[in-house]
ZAMAR-366728 format. One line per field, with one value per residue (C-alpha): x, y, z; residue number from 1; residue in three letters. Coordinates in nm, 4 decimals. Layout:
BEGIN
x [X, ...] .
y [Y, ...] .
z [Z, ...] .
num [NUM, ...] .
residuo [ALA, ...] .
This chain:
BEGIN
x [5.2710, 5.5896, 5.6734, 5.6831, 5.9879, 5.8402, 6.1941, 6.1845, 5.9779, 5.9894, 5.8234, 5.5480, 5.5278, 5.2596, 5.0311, 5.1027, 5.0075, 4.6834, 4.6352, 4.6775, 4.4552, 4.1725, 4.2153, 4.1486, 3.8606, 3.6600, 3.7409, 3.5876, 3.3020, 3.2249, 3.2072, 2.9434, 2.7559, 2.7099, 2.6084, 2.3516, 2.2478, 2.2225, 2.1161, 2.4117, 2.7234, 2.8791, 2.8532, 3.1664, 3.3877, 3.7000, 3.4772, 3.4440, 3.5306, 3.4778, 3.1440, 3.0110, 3.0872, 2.8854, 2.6124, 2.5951, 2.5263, 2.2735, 2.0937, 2.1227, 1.9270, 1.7072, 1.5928, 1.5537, 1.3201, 1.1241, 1.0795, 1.0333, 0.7301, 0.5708, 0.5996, 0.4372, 0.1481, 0.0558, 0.0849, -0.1789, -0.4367, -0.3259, -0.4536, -0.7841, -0.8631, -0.7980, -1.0402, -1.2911, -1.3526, -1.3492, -1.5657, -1.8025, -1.8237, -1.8536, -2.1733, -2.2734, -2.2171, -2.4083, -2.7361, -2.6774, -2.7013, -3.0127, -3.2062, -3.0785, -3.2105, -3.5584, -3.5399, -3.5293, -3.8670, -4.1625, -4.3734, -4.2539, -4.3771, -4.1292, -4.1936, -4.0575, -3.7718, -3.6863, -3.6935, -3.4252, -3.2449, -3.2497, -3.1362, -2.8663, -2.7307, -2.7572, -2.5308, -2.2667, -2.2108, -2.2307, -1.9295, -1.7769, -1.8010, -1.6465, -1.3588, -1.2689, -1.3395, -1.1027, -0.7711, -0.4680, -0.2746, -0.4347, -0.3375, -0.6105, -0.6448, -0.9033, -0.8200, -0.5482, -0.5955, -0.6804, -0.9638, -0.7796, -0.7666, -0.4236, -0.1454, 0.1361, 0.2470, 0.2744, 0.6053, 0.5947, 0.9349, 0.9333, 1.2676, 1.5557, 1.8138, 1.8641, 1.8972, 1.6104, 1.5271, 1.3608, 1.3439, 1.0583, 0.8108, 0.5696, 0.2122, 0.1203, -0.1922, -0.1916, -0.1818, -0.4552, -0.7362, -0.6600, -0.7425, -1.0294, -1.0250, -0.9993, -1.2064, -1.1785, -1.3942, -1.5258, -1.7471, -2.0500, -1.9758, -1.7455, -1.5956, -1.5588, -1.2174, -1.2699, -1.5569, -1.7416, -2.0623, -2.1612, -2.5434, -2.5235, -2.3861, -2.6741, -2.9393, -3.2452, -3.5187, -3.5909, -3.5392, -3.2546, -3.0747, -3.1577, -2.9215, -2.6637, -2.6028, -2.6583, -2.2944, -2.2204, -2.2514, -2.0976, -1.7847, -1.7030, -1.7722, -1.5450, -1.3043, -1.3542, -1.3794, -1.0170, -0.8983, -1.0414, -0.8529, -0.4855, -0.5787, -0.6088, -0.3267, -0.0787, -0.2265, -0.1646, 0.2132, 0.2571, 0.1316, 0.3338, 0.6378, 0.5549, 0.5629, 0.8881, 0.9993, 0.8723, 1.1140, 1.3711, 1.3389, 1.2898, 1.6445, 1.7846, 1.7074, 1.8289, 2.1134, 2.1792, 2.0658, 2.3284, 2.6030, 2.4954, 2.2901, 2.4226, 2.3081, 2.1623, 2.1637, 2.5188, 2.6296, 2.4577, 2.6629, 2.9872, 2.8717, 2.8043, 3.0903, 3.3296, 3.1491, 3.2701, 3.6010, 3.6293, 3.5709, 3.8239, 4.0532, 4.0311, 4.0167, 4.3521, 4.5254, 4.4774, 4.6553, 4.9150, 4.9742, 5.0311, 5.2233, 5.5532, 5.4851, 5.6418, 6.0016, 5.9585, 6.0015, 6.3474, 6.4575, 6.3043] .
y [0.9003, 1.1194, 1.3451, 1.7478, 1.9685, 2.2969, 2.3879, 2.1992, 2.3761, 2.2176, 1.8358, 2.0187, 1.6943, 1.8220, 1.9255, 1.5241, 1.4115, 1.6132, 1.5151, 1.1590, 1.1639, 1.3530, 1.1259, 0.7808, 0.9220, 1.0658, 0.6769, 0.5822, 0.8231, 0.7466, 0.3407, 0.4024, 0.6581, 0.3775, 0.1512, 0.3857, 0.4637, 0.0683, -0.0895, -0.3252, -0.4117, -0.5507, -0.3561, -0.5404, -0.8285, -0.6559, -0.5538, -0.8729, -1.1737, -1.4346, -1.2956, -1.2112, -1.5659, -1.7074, -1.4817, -1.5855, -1.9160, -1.8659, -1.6327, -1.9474, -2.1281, -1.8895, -1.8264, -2.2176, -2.2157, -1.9586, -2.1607, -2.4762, -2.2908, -2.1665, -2.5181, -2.6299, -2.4182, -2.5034, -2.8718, -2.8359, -2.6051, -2.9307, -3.1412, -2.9394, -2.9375, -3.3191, -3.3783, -3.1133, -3.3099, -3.6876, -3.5069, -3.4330, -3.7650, -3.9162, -3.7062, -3.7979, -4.1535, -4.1462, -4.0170, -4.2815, -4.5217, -4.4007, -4.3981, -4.8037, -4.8291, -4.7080, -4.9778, -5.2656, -5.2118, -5.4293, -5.0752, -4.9510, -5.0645, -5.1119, -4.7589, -4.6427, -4.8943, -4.7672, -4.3881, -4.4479, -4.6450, -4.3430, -4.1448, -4.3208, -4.3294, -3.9415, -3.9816, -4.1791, -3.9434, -3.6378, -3.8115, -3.8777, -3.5147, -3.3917, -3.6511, -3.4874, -3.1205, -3.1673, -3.0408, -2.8620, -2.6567, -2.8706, -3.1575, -3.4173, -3.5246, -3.7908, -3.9388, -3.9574, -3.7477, -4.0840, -4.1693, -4.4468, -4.4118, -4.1449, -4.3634, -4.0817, -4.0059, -3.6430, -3.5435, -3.2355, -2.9818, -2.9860, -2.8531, -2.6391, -2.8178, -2.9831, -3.3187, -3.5674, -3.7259, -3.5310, -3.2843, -3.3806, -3.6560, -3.8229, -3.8692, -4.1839, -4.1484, -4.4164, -4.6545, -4.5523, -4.4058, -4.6010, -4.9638, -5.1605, -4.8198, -4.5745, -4.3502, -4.4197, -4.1897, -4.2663, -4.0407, -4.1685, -4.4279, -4.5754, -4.8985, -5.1807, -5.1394, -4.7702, -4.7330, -5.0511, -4.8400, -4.9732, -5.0589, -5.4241, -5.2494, -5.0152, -5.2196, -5.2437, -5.3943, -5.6432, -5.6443, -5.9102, -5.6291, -5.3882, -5.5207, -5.5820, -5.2243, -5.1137, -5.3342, -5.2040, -4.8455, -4.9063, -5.0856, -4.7306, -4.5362, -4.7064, -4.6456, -4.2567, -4.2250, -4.4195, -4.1613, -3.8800, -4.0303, -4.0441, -3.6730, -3.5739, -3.7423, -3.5989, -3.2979, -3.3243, -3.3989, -3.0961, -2.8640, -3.0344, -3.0041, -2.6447, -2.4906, -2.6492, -2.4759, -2.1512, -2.1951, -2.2920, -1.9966, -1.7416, -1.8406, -1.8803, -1.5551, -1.3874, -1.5569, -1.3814, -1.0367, -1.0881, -1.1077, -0.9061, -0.5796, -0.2965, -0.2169, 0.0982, 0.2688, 0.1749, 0.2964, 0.6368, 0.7286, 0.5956, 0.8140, 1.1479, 1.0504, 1.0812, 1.3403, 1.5598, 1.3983, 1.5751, 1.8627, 1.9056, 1.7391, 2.0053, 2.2712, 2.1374, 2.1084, 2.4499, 2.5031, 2.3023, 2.4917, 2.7803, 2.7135, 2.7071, 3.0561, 3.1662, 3.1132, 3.4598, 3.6241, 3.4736, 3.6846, 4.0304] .
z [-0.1194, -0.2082, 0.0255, -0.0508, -0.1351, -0.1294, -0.2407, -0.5378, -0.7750, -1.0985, -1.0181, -0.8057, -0.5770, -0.3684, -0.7164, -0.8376, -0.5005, -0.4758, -0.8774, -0.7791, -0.5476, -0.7318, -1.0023, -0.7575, -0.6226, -0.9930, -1.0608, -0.7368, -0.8038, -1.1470, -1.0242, -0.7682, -0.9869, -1.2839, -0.9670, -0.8514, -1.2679, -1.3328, -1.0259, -1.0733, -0.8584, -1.1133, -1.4762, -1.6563, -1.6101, -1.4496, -1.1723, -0.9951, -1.2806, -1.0239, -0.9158, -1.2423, -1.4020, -1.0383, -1.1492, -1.5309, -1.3760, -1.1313, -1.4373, -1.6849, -1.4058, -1.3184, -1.6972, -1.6983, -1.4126, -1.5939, -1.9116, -1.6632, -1.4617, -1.8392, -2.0079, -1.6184, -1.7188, -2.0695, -1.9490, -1.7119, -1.9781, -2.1865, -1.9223, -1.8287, -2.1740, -2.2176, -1.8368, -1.9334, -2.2848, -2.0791, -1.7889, -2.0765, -2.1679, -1.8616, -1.8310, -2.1139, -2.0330, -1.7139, -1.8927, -2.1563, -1.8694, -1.7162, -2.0459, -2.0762, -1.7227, -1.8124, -2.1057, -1.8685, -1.7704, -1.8998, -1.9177, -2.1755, -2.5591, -2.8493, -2.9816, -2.6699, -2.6928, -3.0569, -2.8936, -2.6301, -2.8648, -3.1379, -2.7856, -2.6879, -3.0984, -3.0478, -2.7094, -2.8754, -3.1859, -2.9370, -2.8031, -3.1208, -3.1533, -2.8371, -2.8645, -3.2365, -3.1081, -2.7881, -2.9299, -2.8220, -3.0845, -3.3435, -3.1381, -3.0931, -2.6702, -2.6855, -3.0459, -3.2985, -3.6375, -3.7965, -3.5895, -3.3647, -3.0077, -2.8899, -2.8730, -2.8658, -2.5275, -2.3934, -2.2982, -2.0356, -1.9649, -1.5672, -1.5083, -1.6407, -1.7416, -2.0735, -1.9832, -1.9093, -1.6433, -1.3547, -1.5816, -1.7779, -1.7644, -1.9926, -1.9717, -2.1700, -2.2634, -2.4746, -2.2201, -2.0393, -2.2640, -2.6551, -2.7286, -2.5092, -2.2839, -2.4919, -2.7661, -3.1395, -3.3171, -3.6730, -3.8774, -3.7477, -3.4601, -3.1980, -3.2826, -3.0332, -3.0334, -2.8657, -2.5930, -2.7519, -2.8003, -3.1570, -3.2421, -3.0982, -2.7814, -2.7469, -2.8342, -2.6068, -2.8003, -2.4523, -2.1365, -2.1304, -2.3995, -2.1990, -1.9219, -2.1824, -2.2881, -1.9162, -1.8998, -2.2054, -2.1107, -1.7451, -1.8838, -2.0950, -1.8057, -1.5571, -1.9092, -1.8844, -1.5051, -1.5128, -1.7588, -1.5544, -1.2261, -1.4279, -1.5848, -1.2543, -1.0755, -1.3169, -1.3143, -0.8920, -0.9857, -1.1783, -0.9498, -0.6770, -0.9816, -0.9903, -0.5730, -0.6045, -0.9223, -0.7976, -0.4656, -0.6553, -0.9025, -0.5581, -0.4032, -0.7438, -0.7632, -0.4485, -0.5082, -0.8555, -0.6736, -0.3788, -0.5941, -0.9039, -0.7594, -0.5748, -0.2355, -0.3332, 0.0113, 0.0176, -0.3031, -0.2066, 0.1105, -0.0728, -0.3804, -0.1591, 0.0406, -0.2890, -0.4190, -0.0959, -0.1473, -0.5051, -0.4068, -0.1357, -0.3403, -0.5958, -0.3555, -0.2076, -0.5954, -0.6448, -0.3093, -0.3912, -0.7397, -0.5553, -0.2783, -0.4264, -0.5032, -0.1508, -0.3223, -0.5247, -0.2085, -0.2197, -0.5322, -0.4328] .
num [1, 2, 3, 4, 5, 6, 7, 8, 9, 10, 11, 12, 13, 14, 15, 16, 17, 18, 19, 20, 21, 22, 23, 24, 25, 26, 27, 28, 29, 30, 31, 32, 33, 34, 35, 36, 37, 38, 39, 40, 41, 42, 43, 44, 45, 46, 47, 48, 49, 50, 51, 52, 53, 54, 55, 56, 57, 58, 59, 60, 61, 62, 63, 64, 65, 66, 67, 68, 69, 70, 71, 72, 73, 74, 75, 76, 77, 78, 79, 80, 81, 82, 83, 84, 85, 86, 87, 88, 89, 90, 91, 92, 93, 94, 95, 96, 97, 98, 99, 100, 101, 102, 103, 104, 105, 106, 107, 108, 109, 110, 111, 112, 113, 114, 115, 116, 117, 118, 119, 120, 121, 122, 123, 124, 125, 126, 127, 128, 129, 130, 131, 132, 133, 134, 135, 136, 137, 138, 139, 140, 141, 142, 143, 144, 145, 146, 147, 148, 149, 150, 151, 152, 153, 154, 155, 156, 157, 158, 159, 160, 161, 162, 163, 164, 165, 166, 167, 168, 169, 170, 171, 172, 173, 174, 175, 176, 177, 178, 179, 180, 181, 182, 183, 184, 185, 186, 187, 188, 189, 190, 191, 192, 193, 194, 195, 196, 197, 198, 199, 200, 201, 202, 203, 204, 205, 206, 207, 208, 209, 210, 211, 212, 213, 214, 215, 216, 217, 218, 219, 220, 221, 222, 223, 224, 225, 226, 227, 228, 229, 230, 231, 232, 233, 234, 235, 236, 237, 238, 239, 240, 241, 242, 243, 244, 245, 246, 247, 248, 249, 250, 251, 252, 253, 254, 255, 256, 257, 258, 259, 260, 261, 262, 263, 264, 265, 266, 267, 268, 269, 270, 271, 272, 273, 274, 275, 276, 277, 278, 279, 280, 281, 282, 283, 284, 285, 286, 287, 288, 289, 290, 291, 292, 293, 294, 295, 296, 297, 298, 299, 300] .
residuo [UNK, UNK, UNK, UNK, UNK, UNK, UNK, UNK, UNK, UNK, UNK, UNK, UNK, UNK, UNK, UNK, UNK, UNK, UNK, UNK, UNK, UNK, UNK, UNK, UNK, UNK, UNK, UNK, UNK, UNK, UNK, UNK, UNK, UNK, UNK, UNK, UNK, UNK, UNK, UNK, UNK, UNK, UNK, UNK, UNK, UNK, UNK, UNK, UNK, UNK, UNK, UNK, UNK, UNK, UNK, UNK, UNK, UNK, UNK, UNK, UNK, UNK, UNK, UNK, UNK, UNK, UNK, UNK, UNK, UNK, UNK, UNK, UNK, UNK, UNK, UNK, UNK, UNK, UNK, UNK, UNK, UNK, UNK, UNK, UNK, UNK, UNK, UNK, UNK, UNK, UNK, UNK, UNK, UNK, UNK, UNK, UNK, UNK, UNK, UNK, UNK, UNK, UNK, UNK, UNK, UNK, UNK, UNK, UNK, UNK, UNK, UNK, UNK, UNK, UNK, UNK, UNK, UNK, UNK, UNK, UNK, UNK, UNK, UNK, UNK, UNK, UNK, UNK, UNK, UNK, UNK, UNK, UNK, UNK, UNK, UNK, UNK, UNK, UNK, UNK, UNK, UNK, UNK, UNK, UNK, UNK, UNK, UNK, UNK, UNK, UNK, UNK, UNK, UNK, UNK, UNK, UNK, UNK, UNK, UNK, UNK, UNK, UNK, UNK, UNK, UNK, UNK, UNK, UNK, UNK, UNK, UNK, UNK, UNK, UNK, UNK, UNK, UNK, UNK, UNK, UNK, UNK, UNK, UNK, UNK, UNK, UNK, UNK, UNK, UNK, UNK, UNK, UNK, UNK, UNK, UNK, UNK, UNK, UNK, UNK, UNK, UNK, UNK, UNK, UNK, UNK, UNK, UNK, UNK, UNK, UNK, UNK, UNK, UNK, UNK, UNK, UNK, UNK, UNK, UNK, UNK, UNK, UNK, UNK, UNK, UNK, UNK, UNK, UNK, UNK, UNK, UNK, UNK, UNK, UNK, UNK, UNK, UNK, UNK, UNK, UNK, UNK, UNK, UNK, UNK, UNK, UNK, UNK, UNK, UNK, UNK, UNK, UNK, UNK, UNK, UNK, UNK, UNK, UNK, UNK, UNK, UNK, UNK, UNK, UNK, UNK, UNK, UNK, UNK, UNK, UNK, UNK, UNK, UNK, UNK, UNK, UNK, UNK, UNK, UNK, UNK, UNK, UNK, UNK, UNK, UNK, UNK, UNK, UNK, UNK, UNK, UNK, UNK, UNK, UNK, UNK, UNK, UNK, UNK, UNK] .
């Protein structure tokens, strides 16, 4: 800081130094007020250009996370949808094999035969029915749109970048529940090329049928219940995929808030702290415009 010439009126030294100083701390002011109005350390790129460009990154990634964690979500409604539909069937299945059971008996007449045959018919379009009703955004689960078992895999987002990888994985249904094992619905039947329930299949009219559609029946439920196990197990892998998104997302984010958000308590004191400052400051400019005034005394 220049020093003061109280003799040398005309650059005012002392005014310019007070001015000076006024003027670094309105600037210092006016930084921690838009601090304290934003919630933000940093509020433009000449602030901190290092931090700021740290920060854009850790944002990108914690946006990602975000969309990772929502896409986690829908996957697993897709996936309840796609077990509550093969639970359904499986219960069906199970009375279906019960009512095949009571056929082996030598108790029961041919009339009765022909009911629980007309019953188990009734079964096997109910499940034609819940395999073309479970959908997902128009998306058919259990069976393609053409009637043939779901040969398209899934593919799930499961993390937030935009490569591949470990970032997404891919339930293939197809391999699981289509062909021998899985569910081909038809307008009015299932082929043998889905659950193998077709009329030969159910067919109880003896006793010796009887224990052929019990195998029948028990072959498509050990189809189903394996479906309902590999549901289930990728359902288990995207919760797992999802605690440790959300951990991920939580430091993400205090990392972001470290180097992007003011410390609000902080920004107060250094705010009321200034705020004193300017006012003495200005107090001490008008001091200095005066003070030279002594000199007059000189030309009395």
């Amino acid at each position: 800081m220049a020093s003061v010439d109280v003799t040398r009126i005309a650059g005012n030294i002392g005014a310019l130094n007070a001015l000076n100083s006024l003027a670094h701390i309105n600037q210092q002011l006016s930084v921690h007020q838009t601090r304290l109005a934003t919630g933000k350390q940093i509020n433009e790129a000449a602030d901190d250009p290092a931090g700021l460009s740290l920060a854009t990154t850790f944002d990108v990634r914690r946006q990602g996370l975000q969309t990772a964690l929502k896409g986690i979500g829908d996957a697993k409604n897709l996936l309840s949808t796609m077990e509550g539909g093969l639970t359904k069937v499986q219960d069906i299945l199970v009375k279906m094999r019960n009512k095949a059971l009571e056929a082996r008996g030598s108790t029961i007449g041919d009339s009765e035969r022909n009911a629980i045959k007309t019953q188990l018919q009734a079964f096997r379009d109910e499940i034609d029915d819940i395999v073309k009703q479970t959908q997902w955004n128009g998306t058919d689960l259990l069976s393609s749109s053409s009637g043939s078992g779901s040969s398209v895999a899934k593919t799930f987002l499961t993390g937030p970048d935009a490569t591949g990888g470990t970032n997404s994985f891919t339930f293939a249904a197809g391999t699981k529940i289509s062909a021998n094992q899985g569910f081909q619905a038809k307008t009015s039947t299932l082929n043998a090329t889905g659950l193998g329930l077709d009329d030969t299949a159910l067919n109880v009219s003896s006793t010796s049928y009887s224990d052929l559609a019990v195998t029948n029946i028990e072959a498509a439920l050990n189809a189903v219940k394996e479906g309902v196990s590999q549901v289930g197990a990728f359902t288990a892998r995207l919760t797992f995929k999802e605690e440790a998104l959300t951990v991920q997302s939580t430091n993400t984010e205090a990392a972001y808030n470290r180097i992007m958000n003011a410390n609000m308590a902080q920004e107060q004191v250094e705010a009321s702290k200034y705020a004193i400052l300017q006012q003495t400051a200005t107090a001490m400019l008008a001091q200095a415009n005066v003070a030279p005034q002594f000199l007059l005394s000189l030309f009395r």
